[in-house]
C-alpha positions as CSV (number, residue, x, y, z in Angstrom):
1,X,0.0,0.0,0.0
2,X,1.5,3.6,-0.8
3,X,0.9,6.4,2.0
4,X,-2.6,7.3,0.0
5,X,-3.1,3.8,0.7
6,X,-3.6,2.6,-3.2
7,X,-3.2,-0.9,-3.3
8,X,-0.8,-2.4,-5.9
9,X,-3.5,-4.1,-7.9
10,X,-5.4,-0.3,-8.7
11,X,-1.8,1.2,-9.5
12,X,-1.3,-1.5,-12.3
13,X,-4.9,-1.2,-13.6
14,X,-4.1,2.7,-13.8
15,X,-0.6,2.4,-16.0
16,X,-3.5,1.7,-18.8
17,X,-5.2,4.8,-18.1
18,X,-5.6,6.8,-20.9
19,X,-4.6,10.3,-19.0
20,X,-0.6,10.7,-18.9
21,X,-0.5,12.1,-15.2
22,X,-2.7,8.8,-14.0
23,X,0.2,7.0,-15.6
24,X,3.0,9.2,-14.0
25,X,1.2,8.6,-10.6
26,X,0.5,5.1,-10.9
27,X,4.2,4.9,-11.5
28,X,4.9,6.8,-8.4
29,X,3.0,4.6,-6.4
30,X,4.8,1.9,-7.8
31,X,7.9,3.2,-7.0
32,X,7.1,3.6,-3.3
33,X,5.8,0.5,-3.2
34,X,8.8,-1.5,-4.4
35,X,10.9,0.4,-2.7
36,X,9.6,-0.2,0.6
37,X,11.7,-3.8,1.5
38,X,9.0,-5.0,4.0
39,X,6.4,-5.2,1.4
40,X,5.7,-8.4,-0.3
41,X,4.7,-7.4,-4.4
42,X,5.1,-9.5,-7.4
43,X,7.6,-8.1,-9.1
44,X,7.1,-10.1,-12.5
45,X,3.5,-9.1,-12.0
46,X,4.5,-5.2,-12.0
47,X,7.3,-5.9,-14.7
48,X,4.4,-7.8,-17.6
49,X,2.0,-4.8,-16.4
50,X,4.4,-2.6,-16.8
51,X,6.6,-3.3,-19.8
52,X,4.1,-1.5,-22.4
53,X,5.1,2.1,-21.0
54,X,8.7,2.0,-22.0
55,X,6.9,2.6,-25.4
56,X,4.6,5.6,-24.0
57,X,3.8,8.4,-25.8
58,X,4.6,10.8,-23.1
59,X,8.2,11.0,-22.4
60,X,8.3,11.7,-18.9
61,X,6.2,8.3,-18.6
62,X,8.6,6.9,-20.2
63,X,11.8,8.1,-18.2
64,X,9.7,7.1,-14.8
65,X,9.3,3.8,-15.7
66,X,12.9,3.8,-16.3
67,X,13.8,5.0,-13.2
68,X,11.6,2.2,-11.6
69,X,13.0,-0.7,-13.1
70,X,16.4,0.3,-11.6
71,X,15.2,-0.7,-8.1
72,X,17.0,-3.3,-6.7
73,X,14.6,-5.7,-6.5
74,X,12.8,-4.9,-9.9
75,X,16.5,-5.6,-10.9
76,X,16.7,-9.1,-10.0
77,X,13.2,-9.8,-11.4
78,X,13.9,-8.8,-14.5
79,X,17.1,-11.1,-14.6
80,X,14.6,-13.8,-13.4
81,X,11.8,-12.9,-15.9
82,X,14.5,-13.2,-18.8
């Protein structure tokens, strides 16, 4: 859960919003969400939900997503996933 107390399930269901800034602050959420290490989150969950938005039309969509998927743990999923 992020501090507004989103749960991870509504942020991915809000990366296919069609609104940029719904996007951006799914993405957010995201972000504090994998980066707290007590939280348990499917990680190849987030990264298949995810993976579309590298390919966003709105570049500042695209350089948030970037910046999640260098989180540690999103890190080693991604050498898991592939």
């Amino acid at each position: 859960m992020t501090h507004r107390k989103q749960s991870v399930s509504l942020l991915l269901s809000q990366l296919n919003h069609f609104n940029p800034t719904t996007r951006l602050k799914a993405l957010n959420g995201l972000k504090e969400v994998l980066s707290n290490q007590g939280e348990k989150v499917d990680c190849v969950r987030v990264l298949q939900s995810s993976c579309k938005l590298m390919y966003d039309d709105d570049k500042e969509v695209r350089l948030v997503f970037l910046s999640t998927m260098k989180i540690p743990r999103v890190v080693d999923a991604v050498i898991l996933f592939f």
